[in-house]
C-alpha positions as CSV (number, residue, x, y, z in Angstrom):
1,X,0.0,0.0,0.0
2,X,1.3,3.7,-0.9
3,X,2.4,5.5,1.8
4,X,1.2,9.4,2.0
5,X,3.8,11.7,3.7
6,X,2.5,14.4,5.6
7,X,4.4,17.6,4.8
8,X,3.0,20.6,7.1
9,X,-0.1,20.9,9.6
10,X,-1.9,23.4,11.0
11,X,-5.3,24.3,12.3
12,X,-6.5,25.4,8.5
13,X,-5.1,23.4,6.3
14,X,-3.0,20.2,5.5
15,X,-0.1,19.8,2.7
16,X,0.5,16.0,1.9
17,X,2.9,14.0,-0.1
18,X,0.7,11.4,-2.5
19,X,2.7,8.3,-4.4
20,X,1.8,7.3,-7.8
21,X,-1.3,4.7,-8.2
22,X,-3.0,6.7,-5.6
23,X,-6.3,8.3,-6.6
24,X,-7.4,11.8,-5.1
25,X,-11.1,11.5,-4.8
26,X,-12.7,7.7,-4.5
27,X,-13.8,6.8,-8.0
28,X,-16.7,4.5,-9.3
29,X,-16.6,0.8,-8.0
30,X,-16.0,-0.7,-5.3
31,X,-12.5,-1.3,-6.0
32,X,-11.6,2.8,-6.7
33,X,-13.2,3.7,-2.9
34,X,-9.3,4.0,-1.6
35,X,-7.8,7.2,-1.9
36,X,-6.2,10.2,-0.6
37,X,-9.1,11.9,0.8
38,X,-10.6,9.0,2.6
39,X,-6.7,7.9,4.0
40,X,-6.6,11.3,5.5
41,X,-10.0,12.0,6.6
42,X,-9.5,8.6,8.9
43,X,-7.0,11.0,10.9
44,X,-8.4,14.5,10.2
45,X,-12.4,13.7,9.8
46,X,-12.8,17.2,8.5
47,X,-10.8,17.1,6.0
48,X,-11.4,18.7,2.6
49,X,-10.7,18.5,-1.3
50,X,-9.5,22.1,-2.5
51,X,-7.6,20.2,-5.4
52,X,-6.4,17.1,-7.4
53,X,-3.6,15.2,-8.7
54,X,-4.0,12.4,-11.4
55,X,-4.1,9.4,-10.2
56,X,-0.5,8.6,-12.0
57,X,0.8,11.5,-10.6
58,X,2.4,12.3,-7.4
59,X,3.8,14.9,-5.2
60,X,2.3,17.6,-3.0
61,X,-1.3,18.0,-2.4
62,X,-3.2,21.1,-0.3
63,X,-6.5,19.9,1.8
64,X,-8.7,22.1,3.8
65,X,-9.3,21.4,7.5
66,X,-12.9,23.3,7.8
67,X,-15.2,24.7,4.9
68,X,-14.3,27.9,4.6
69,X,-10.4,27.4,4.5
70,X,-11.5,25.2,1.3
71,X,-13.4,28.0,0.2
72,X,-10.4,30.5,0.3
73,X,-7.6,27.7,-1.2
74,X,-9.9,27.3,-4.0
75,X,-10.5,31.0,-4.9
76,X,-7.0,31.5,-4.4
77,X,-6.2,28.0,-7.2
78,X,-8.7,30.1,-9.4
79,X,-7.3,33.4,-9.0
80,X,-3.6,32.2,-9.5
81,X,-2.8,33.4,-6.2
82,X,-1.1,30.1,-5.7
83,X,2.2,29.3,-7.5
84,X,2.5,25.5,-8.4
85,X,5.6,23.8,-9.7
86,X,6.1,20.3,-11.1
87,X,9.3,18.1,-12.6
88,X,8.6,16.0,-15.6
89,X,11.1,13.6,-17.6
90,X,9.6,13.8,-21.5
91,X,11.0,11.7,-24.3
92,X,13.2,13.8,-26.8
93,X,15.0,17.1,-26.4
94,X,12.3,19.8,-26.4
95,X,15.1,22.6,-26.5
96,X,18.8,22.6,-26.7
97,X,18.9,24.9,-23.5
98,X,20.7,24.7,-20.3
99,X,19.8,25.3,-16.3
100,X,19.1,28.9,-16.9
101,X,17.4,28.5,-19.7
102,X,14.2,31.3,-20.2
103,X,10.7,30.2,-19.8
104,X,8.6,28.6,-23.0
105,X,4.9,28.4,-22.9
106,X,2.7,26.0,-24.5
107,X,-0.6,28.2,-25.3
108,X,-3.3,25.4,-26.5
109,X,-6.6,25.3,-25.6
110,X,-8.1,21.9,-23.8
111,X,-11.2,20.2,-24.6
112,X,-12.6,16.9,-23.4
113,X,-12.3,14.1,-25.5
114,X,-16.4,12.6,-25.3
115,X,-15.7,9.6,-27.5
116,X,-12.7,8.7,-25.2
117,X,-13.3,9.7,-21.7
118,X,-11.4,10.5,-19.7
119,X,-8.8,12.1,-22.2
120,X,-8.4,15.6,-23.0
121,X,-7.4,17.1,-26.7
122,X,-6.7,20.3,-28.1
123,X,-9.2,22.0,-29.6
124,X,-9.0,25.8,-30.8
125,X,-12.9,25.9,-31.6
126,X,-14.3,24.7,-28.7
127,X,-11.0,24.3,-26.2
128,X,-10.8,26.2,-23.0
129,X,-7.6,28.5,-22.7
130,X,-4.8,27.0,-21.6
131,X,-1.1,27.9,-20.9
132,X,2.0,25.9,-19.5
133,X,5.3,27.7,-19.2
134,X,8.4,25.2,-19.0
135,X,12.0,25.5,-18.8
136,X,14.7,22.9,-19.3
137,X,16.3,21.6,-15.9
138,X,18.6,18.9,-17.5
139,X,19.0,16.8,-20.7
140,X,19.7,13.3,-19.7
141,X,22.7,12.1,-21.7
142,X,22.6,8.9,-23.4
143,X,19.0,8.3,-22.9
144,X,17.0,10.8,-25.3
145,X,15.0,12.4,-22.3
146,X,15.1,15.8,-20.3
147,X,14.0,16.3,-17.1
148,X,11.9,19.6,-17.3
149,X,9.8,22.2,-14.8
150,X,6.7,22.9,-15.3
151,X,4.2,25.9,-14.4
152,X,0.5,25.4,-15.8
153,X,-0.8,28.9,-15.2
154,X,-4.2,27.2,-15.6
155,X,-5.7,24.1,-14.1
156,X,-7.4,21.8,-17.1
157,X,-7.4,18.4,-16.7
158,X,-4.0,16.1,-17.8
159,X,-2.9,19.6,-19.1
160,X,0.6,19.1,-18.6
161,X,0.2,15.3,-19.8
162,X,-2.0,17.4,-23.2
163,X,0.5,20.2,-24.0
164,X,3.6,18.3,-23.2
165,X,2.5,15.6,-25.9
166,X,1.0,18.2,-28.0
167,X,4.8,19.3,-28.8
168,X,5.8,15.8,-29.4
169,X,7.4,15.2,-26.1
170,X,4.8,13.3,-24.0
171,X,6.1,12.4,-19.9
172,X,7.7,9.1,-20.2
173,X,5.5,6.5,-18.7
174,X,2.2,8.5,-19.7
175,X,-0.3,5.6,-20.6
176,X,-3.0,7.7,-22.0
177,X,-0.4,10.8,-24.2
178,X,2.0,8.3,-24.9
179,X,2.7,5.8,-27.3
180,X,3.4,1.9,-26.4
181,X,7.5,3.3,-27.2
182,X,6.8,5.7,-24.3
183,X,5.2,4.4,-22.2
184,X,7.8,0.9,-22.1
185,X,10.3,4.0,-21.2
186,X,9.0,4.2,-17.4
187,X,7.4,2.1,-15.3
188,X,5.3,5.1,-13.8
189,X,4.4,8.4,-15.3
190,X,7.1,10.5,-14.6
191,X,5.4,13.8,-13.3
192,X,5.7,14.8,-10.0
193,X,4.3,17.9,-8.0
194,X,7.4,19.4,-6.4
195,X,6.2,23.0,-4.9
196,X,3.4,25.3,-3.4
197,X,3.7,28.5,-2.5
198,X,1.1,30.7,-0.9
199,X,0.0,33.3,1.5
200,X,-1.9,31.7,4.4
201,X,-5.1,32.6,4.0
202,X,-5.6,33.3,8.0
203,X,-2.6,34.6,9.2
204,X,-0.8,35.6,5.5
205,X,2.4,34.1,6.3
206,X,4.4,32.9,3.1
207,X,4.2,28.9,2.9
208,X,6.8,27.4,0.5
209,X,6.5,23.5,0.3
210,X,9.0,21.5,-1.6
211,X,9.3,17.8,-2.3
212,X,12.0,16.3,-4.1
213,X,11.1,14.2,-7.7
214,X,11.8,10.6,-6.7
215,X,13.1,10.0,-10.3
């Protein structure tokens, strides 16, 4: 069973660590009922969503302790108030630039894929606005990858797993962007949710949270 870290507690909120192969929310079926919000809500029965990771996805992960901290999180998710980092390792070479390499963006609107649910396309008619900036952290010699950090300045669904395969360099591992070459690269999708930082909501104090890729 996946172990959840805890990273920081306090009497408004709750920042946790979620592995890979770890749904946020329970899903449909009896067999999708385990999850992060029902592990924690075992030790913090108040707990609240405010936000979600895939389920291939891991890293941090903000809950609310009472109902009006999860009102305030979200506002502050939909208002951008709240910066979010995340490290990905894509197949290919996306730029030939180094550590201080200047920001990219990916700006491609997201739409929902009805025919196959759950996955998400691009679509310029009927997409909703969307916009990653990246920048190159490392090329990985020998091995046709580079590890890269990511910035969604929105929140679609899979929009990093969209846009990053939408420039022909899908997260190694991804089953649903990827191709059966990708996705043989890496046993596990290799995205991971590395920082949050925000202004308390109740007190206004700057929160940094960091947690290290594990890949």
């Amino acid at each position: 069973m996946p172990t959840i870290q805890l990273i920081h507690e306090d009497a408004d909120l709750l920042v946790l660590d979620k592995p890979p192969g770890l749904l946020c929310v329970p899903g449909r079926g009896a067999d999708k009922q385990d999850c992060l919000s029902a592990r924690v809500q075992q030790r913090w029965p108040e707990a609240l969503v405010v936000h979600r990771l895939d389920m291939a996805t891991s890293g941090l992960v903000l809950m609310a302790r009472h109902a009006q901290m999860q009102r305030d999180l979200s506002r502050a998710f939909a208002t951008q108030q709240i910066d979010k980092r995340y490290e990905a390792v894509v197949d290919g070479l996306p730029a030939p630039d180094g550590d201080d390499a200047p920001w990219h963006e990916i700006d491609a609107p997201i739409a929902a894929d009805w025919p196959r649910r759950p996955l998400r396309v691009i679509d310029p008619v009927h997409g909703k606005p969307s916009l990653t900036r990246w920048r190159m952290r490392a090329v990985l010699p020998g091995r046709d990858a580079a590890r890269l950090e990511l910035a969604p300045q929105s929140g679609r669904t899979h929009q990093l797993r969209v846009h990053l395969a939408h420039i022909g360099h899908p997260i190694l591992g991804d089953a649903l962007y990827g191709d059966e070459r990708v996705q043989a690269r890496s046993p596990r999708l290799l995205l991971h949710a590395t920082r949050l930082e925000l202004a308390h909501p109740v007190t206004g104090a700057a929160l940094c949270f960091e947690s290290s890729a594990p890949f």
